[in-house]
C-alpha positions as CSV (number, residue, x, y, z in Angstrom):
1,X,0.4,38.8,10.6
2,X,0.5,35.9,12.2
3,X,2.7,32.4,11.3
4,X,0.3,30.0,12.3
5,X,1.8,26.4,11.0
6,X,-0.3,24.2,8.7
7,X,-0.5,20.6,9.0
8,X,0.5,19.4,5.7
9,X,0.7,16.2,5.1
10,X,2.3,14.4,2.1
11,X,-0.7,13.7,-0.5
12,X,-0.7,9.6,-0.7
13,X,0.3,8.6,-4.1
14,X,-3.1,8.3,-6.6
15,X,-2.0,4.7,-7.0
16,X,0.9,2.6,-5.4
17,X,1.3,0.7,-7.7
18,X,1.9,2.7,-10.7
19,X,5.2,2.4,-12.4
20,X,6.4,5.9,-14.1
21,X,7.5,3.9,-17.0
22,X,4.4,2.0,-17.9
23,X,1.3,3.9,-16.8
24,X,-0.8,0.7,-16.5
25,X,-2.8,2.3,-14.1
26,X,-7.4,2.1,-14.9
27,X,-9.9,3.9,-13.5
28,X,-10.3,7.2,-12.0
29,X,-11.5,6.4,-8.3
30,X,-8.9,5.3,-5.4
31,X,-9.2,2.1,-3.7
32,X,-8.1,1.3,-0.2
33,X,-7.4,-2.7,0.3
34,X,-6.7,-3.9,4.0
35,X,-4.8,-7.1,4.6
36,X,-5.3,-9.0,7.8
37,X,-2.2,-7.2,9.3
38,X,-4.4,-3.9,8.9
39,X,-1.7,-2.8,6.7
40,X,-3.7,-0.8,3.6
41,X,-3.1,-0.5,0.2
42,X,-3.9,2.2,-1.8
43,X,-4.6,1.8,-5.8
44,X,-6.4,2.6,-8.6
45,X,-9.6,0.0,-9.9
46,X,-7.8,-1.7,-12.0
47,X,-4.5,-2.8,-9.6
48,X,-6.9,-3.2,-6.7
49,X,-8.9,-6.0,-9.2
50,X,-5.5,-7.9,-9.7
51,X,-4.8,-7.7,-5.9
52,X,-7.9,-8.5,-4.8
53,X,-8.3,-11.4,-7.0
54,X,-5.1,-12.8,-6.4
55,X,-4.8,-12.5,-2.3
56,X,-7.9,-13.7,-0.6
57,X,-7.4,-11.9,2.4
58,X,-7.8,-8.7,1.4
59,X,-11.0,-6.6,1.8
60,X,-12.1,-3.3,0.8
61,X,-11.7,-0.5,3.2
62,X,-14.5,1.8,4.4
63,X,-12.1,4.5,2.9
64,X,-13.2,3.8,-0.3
65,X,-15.7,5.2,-2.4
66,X,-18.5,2.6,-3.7
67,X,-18.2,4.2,-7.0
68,X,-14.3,2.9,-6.5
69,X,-15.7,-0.8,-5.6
70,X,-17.8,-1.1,-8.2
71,X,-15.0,-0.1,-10.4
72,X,-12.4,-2.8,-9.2
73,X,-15.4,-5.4,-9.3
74,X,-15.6,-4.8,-13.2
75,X,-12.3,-5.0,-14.1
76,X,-12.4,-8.1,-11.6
77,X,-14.6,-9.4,-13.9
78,X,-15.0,-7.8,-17.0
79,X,-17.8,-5.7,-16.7
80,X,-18.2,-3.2,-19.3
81,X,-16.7,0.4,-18.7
């Protein structure tokens, strides 16, 4: 047998934003947000909605899903779920 190693990285949190204590967390795809200093945030819909509405200098990373757009653009503004 052999011991080959496995590159493992640590699975990025489903949402960076999510407080333990309150589970305030929507949606079921992931969203990537990049801010001009390239630095990216990684939420569910509903978080990336807030954060997108409230800092104009975000924009949606090719990371993400459309499915996960289109999510965060109705809870942006209240589309229907």
């Amino acid at each position: 047998m052999t011991n080959a190693h496995r590159s493992r990285k640590s699975p990025r949190p489903w949402c960076e934003l999510r407080d333990d204590e309150r589970q305030a967390c929507a949606g079921r795809e992931q969203v990537v947000l990049v801010g001009t200093d390239d630095n990216e945030r990684w939420t569910c819909p509903e978080h990336a909605a807030a954060l997108w509405l409230t800092e104009p200098t975000l924009r949606f990373s090719a990371k993400s899903r459309q499915q996960a757009i289109a999510e965060a653009m109705r809870h942006a503004f209240g589309g229907g779920r």
